[in-house]
KOLKOLSE-603523 format. One record per residue (C-alpha): residue in one letter; x, y, z. Coordinates in pm, whole numbers, plus 32768, in hexadecimal, padded with zeros to 4 digits. Each point is the difference from the previous one (the first is absolute). Last residue first. Layout:
N
+------+------+------+------+
| code |   c1 |   c2 |   c3 |
+------+------+------+------+
|    A |    X |    Y |    Z |
...
+------+------+------+------+
END
This chain:
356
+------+------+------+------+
| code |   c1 |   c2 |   c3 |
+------+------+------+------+
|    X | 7519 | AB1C | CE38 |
|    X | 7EF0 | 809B | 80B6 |
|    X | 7FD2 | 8152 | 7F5A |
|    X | 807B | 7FC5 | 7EBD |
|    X | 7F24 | 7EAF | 7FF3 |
|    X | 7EBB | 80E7 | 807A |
|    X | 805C | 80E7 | 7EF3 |
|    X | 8012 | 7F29 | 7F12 |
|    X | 7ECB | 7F45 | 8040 |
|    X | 7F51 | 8156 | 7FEB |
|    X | 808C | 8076 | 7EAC |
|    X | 7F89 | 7E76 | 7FA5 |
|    X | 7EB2 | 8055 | 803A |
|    X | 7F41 | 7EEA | 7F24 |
|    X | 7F00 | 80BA | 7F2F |
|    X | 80B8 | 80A4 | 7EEB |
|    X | 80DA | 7ECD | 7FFE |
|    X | 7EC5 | 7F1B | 7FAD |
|    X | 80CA | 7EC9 | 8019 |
|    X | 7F6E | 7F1B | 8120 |
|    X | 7F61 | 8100 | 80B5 |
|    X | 7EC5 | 8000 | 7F51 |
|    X | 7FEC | 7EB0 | 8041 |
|    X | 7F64 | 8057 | 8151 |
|    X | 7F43 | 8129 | 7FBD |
|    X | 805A | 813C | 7FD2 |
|    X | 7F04 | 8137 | 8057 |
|    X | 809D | 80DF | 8101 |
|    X | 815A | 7F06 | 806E |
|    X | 8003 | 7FD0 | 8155 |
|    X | 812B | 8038 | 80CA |
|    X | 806D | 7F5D | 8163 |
|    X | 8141 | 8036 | 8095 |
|    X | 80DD | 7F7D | 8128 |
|    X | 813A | 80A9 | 808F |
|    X | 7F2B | 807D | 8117 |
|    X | 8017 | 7ED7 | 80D6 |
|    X | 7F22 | 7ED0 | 7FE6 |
|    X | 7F44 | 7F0C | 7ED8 |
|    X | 7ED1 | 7F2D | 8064 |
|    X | 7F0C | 8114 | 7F61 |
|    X | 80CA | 8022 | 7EE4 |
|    X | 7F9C | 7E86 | 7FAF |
|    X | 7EAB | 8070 | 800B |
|    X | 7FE5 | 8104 | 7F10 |
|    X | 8126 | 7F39 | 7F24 |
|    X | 7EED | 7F07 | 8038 |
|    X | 7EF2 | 80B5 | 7FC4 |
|    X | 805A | 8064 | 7E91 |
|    X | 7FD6 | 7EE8 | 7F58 |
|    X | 7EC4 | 8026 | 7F42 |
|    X | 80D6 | 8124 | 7F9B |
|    X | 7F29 | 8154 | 7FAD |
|    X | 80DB | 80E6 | 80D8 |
|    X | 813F | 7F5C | 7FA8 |
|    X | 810B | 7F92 | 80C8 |
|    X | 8163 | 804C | 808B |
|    X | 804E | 7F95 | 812E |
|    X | 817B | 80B4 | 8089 |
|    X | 80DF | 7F45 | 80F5 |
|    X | 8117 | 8057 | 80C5 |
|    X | 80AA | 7F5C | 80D4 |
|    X | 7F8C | 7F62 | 8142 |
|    X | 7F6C | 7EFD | 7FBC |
|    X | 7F57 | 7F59 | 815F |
|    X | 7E97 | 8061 | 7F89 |
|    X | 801D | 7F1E | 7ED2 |
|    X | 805C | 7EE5 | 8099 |
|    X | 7EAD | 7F1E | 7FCE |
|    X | 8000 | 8094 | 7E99 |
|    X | 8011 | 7EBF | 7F3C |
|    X | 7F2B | 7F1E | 80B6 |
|    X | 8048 | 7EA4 | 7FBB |
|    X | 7EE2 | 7EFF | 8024 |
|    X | 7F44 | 8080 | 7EB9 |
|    X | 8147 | 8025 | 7F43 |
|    X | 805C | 7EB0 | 8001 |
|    X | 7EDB | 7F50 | 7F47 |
|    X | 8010 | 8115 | 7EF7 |
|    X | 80C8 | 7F33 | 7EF6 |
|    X | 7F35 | 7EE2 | 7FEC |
|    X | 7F66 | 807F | 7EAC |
|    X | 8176 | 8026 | 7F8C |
|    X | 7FE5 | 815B | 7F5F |
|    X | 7FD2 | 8011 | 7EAC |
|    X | 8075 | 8057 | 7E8E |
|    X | 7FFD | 8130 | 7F21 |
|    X | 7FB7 | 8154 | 8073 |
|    X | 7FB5 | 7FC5 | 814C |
|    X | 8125 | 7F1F | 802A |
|    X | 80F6 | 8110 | 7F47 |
|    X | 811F | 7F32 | 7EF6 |
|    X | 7F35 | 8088 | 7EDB |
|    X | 7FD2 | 8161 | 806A |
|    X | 7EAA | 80A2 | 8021 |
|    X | 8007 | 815E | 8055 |
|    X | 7F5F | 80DF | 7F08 |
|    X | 7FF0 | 7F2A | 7EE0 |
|    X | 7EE2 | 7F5B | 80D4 |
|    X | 7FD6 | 7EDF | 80DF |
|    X | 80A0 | 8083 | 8133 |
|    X | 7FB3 | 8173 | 8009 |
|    X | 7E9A | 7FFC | 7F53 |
|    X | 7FC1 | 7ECD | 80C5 |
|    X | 803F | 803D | 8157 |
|    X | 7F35 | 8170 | 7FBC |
|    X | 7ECE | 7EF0 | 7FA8 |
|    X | 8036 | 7F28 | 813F |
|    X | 8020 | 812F | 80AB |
|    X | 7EBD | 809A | 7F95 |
|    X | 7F28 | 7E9D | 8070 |
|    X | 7FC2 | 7F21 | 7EAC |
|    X | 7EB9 | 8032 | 7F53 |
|    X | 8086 | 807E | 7EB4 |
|    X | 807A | 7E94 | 7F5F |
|    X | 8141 | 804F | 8009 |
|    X | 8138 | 7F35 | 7F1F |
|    X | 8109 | 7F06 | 806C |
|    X | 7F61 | 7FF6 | 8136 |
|    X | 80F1 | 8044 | 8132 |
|    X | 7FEB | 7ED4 | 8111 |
|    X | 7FD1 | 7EA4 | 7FF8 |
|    X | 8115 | 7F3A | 80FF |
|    X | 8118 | 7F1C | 7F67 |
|    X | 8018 | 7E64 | 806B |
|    X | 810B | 7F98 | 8035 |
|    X | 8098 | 7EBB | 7F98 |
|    X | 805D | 7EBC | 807A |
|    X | 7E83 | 7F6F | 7FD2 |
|    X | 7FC6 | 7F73 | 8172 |
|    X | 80C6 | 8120 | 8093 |
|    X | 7F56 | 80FD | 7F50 |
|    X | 7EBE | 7F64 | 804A |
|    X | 806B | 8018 | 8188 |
|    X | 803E | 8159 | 7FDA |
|    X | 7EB6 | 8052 | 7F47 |
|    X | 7F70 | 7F6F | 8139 |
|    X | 80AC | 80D8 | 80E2 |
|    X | 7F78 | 8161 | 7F4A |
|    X | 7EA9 | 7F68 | 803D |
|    X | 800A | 7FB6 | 8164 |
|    X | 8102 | 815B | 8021 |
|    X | 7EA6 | 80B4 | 7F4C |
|    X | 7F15 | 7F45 | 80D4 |
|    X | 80D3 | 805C | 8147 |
|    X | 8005 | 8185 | 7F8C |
|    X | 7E59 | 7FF3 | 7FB5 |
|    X | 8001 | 7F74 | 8154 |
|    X | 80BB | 80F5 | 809B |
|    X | 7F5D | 8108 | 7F74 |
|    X | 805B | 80B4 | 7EB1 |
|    X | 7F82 | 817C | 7FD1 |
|    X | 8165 | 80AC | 8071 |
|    X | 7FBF | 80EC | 7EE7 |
|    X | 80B1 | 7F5F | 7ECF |
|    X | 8012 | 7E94 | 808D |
|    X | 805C | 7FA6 | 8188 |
|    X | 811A | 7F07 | 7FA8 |
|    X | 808C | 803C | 7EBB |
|    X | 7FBC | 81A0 | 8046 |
|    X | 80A1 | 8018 | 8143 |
|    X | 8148 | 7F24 | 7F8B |
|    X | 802C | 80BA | 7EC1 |
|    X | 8008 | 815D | 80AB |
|    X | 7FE5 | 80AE | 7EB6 |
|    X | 80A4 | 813E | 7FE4 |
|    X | 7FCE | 812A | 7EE4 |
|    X | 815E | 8064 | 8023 |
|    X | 808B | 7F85 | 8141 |
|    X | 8171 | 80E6 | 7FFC |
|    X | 8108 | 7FA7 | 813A |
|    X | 8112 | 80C0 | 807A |
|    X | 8140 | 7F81 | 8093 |
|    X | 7FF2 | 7E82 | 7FF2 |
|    X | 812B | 7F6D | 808C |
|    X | 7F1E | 7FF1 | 8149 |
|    X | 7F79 | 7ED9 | 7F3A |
|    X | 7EC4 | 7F67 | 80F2 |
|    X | 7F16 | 80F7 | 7FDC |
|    X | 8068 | 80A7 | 7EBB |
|    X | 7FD4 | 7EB5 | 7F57 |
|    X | 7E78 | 7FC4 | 8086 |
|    X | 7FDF | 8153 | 7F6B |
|    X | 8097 | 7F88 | 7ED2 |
|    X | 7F1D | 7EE7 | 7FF0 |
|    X | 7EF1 | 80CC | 8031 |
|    X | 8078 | 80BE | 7EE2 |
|    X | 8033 | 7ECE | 7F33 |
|    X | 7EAE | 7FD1 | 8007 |
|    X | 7FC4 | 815B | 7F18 |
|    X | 814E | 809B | 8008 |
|    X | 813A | 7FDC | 80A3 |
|    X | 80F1 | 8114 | 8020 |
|    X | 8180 | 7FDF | 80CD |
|    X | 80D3 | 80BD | 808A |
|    X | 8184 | 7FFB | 8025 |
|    X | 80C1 | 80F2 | 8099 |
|    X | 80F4 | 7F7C | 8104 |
|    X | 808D | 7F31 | 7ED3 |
|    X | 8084 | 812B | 7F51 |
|    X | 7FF5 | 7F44 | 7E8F |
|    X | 8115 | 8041 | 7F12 |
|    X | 80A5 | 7ED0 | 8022 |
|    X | 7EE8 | 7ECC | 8009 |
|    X | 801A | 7F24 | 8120 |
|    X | 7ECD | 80F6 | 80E2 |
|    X | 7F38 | 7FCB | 7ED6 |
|    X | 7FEB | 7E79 | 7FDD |
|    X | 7FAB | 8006 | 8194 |
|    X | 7EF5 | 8101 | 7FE2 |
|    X | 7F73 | 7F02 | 7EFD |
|    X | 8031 | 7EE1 | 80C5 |
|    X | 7F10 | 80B1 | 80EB |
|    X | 7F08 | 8056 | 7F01 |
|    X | 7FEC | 7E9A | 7F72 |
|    X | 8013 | 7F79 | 8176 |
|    X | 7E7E | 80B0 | 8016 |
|    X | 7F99 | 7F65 | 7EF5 |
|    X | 80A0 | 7E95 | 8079 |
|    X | 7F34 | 803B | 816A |
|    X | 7EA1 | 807D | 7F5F |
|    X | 8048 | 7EE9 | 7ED2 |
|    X | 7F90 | 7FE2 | 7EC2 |
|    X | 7FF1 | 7F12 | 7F0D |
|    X | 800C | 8008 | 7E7D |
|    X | 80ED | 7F1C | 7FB7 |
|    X | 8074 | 7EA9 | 80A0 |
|    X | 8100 | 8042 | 8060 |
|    X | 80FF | 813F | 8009 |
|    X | 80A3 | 80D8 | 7F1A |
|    X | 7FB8 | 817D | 7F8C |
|    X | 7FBC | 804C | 7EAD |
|    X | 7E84 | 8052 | 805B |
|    X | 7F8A | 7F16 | 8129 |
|    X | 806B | 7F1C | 80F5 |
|    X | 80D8 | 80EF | 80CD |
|    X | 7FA3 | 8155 | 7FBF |
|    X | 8075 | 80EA | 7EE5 |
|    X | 80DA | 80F0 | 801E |
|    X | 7FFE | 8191 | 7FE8 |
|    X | 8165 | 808F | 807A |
|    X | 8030 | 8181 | 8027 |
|    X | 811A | 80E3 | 800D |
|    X | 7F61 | 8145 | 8044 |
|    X | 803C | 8169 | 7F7F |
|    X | 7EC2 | 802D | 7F71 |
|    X | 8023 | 7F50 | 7ED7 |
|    X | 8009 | 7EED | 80E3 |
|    X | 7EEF | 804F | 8072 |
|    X | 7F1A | 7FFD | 7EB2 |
|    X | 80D0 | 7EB8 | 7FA6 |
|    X | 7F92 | 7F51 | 814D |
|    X | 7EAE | 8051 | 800B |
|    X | 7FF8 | 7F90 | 7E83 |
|    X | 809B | 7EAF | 8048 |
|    X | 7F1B | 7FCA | 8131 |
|    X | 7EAF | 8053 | 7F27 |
|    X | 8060 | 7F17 | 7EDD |
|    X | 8152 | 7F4F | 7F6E |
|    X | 803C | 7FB4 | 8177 |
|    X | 7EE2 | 7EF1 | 8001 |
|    X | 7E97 | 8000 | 808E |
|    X | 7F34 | 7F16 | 80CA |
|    X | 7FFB | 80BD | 8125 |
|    X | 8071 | 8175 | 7FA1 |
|    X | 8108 | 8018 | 8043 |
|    X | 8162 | 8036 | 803A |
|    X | 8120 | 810C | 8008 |
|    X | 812F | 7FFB | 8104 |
|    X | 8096 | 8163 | 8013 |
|    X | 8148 | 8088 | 7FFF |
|    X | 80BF | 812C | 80AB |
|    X | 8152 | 805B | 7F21 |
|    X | 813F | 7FF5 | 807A |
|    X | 8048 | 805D | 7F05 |
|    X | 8012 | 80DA | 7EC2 |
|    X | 7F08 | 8031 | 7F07 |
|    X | 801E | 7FF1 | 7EC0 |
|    X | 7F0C | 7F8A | 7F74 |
|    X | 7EE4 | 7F72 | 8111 |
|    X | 8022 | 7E7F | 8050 |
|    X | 7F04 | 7EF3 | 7FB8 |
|    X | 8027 | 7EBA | 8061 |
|    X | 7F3D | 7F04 | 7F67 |
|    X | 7FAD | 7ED7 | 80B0 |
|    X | 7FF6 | 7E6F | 7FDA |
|    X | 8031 | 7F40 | 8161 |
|    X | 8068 | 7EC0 | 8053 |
|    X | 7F79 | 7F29 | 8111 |
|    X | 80CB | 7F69 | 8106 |
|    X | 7F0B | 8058 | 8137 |
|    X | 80C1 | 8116 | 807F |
|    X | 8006 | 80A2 | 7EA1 |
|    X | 80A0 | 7FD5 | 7F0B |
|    X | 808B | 816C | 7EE0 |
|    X | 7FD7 | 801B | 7E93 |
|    X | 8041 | 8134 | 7F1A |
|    X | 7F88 | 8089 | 7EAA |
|    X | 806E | 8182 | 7FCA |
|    X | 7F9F | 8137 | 8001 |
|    X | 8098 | 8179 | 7FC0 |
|    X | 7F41 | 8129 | 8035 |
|    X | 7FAC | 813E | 7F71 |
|    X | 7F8D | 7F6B | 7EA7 |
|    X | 7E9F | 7F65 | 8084 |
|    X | 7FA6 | 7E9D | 7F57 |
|    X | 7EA3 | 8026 | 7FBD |
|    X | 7ED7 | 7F58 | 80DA |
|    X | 7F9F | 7E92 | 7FC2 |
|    X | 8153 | 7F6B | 8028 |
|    X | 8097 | 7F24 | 7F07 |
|    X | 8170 | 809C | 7FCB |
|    X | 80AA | 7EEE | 7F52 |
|    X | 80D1 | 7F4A | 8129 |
|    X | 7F07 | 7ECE | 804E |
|    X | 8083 | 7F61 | 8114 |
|    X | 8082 | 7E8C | 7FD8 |
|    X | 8073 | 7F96 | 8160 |
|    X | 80D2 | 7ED6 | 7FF7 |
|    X | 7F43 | 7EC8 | 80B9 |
|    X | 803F | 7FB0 | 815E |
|    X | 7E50 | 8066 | 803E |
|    X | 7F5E | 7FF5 | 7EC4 |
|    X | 7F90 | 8112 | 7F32 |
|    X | 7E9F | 7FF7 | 7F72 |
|    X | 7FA2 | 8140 | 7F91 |
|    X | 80EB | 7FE7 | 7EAB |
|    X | 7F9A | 7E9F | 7FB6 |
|    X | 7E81 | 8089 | 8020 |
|    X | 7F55 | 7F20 | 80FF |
|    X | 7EE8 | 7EC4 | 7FA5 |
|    X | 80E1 | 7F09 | 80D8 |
|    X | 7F4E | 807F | 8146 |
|    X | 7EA6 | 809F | 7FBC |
|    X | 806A | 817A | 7F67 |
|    X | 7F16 | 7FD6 | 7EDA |
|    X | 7ED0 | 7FF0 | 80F4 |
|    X | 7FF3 | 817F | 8026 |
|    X | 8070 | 811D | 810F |
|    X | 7FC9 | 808F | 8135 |
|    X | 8034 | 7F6C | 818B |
|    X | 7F58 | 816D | 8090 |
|    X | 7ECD | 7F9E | 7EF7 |
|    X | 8001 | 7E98 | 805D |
|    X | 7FEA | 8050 | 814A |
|    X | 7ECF | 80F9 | 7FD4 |
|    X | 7F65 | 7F10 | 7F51 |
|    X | 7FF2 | 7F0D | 8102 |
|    X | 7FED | 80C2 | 8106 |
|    X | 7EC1 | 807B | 7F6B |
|    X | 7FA3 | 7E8C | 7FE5 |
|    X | 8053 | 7FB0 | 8151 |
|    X | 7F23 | 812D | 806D |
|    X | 7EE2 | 7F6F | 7F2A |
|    X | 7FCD | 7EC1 | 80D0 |
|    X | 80A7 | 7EBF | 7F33 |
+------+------+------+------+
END
């Protein structure tokens, strides 16, 4: 194995995050909810931010496209009267609702929004088999199916409906907001293009042959999947730091695996990614579109991100003057997760005011 495959390697089974307790059979009851069967969402309030007393929330469930159900929590300012404008909330890759998303979509909604943070297919309290996969196409159908949950609910102006993902699931949101023209005004916090970075590594430094040893490799664990019935999950976060890991690894770690963000049900807090998971994101670009959306868009990243080229990038592909770019002086990646003095939410809501 040369060293690139190795890199990409790692670096796959970093993006694909979590431990072996996830392997197939090994799942929490409660994170383990099986397509056709009842939904059991957890109703306490379990969310790793405080419950905010300006708006009003509740559990909900929605399909999408593909027949999978699911879980949310829609969050809807006190008060207020519709039609309201709304806002689909999810991210980042590997997370659930009861983190990041959930407290994007409280802090707007107690700005005036109605807001709905769900989790995606295959993971969180959302349906869908086996667990722990993702999908470029099925992520992206979350956000649409989304849209389509909002525009049934009364109280919701349909022609105003935005949407904010965060971390991968703002690339996925991008590649949403090129192909929904539901999709009024689009949010990347902190984005990911999952497709770039599974199939080039952090950097673009895989070659092709480093790519065709990792598919050789990837390919192989399929067939021993097969052979044993189960799947098989990828390595990822340590359960504690040795000191030599890269800076993101370690900020990865102090939100996931620490008081501070880790939440039970959360695959980089507690379980793992199907190791095969990333085979289909390395042969499906995600931002391919990009350049034909035409609503608006605002990339929000931080200065110090290890991430921060592709939002730097991806703005790069985007056209008209409806599209922003804005660096955050001295944040890095995970910094906005939940740091809500760092993560400009006066400036999301004024870019949702003005395009929704």
């Amino acid at each position: 194995m040369n060293i690139c495959t190795k890199v990409a390697l790692f670096m796959s089974s970093m993006l694909f995050a979590g431990n072996a307790m996830a392997a197939e059979g090994n799942l929490p009851h409660n994170n383990a909810v099986k397509e056709g069967a009842p939904m059991k969402l957890e109703q306490n309030w379990d969310k790793t931010f405080a419950k905010s007393d300006k708006v009003e929330h509740r559990k909900v469930t929605f399909r999408n496209r593909y027949g999978i159900t699911l879980a949310a929590d829609l969050y809807t300012p006190k008060g207020a009267e519709g039609p309201l404008p709304a806002l689909a909330v999810s991210g980042p890759f590997g997370a659930v609702k009861e983190q990041a998303s959930g407290l994007y979509a409280q802090t707007m909604a107690e700005r005036g929004f109605l807001t709905l943070a769900f989790d995606p297919s295959y993971t969180g309290e959302s349906s869908g088999e086996p667990r722990h996969v993702a999908s470029p196409d099925i992520n992206t159908e979350d956000f649409s199916a989304a849209v389509d949950f909002l525009t049934t609910l009364e109280g919701v102006d349909e022609h105003r409906i935005g949407i904010i993902g965060i971390c991968g699931f703002g690339g996925m949101g991008l590649n949403a907001a090129a192909m929904d023209t539901r999709i009024k005004a689009t949010v990347a916090s902190t984005m990911y293009d999952m497709s770039r970075v599974t199939a080039n590594g952090y950097f673009d430094a895989m070659d092709a042959d480093a790519r065709y040893d990792l598919r050789r490799q990837l390919n192989e664990q399929r067939t021993r999947d097969a052979r044993s019935g189960s799947i098989a999950p990828a390595p990822g976060l340590p359960e504690k730091l040795s000191g030599n890991e890269p800076q993101f690894v370690k900020d990865y770690f102090d939100y996931y695996k620490t008081k501070r963000g880790f939440h039970a049900r959360s695959i980089n807090s507690n379980g793992a990614w199907n190791a095969t998971s990333s085979l289909s994101f390395m042969n499906m670009p995600l931002l391919s579109y990009a350049g034909e959306i035409r609503s608006a868009v605002l990339l929000i990243h931080g200065e110090k991100a290890h991430s921060r080229y592709f939002s730097e990038d991806a703005f790069k592909k985007l056209k008209g003057e409806n599209k922003q770019l804005m660096i955050i002086p001295g944040a890095s990646h995970v910094d906005l997760y939940d740091r809500t003095d760092v993560i400009p939410f006066d400036a999301m809501e004024a870019f949702f005011r003005a395009n929704l």
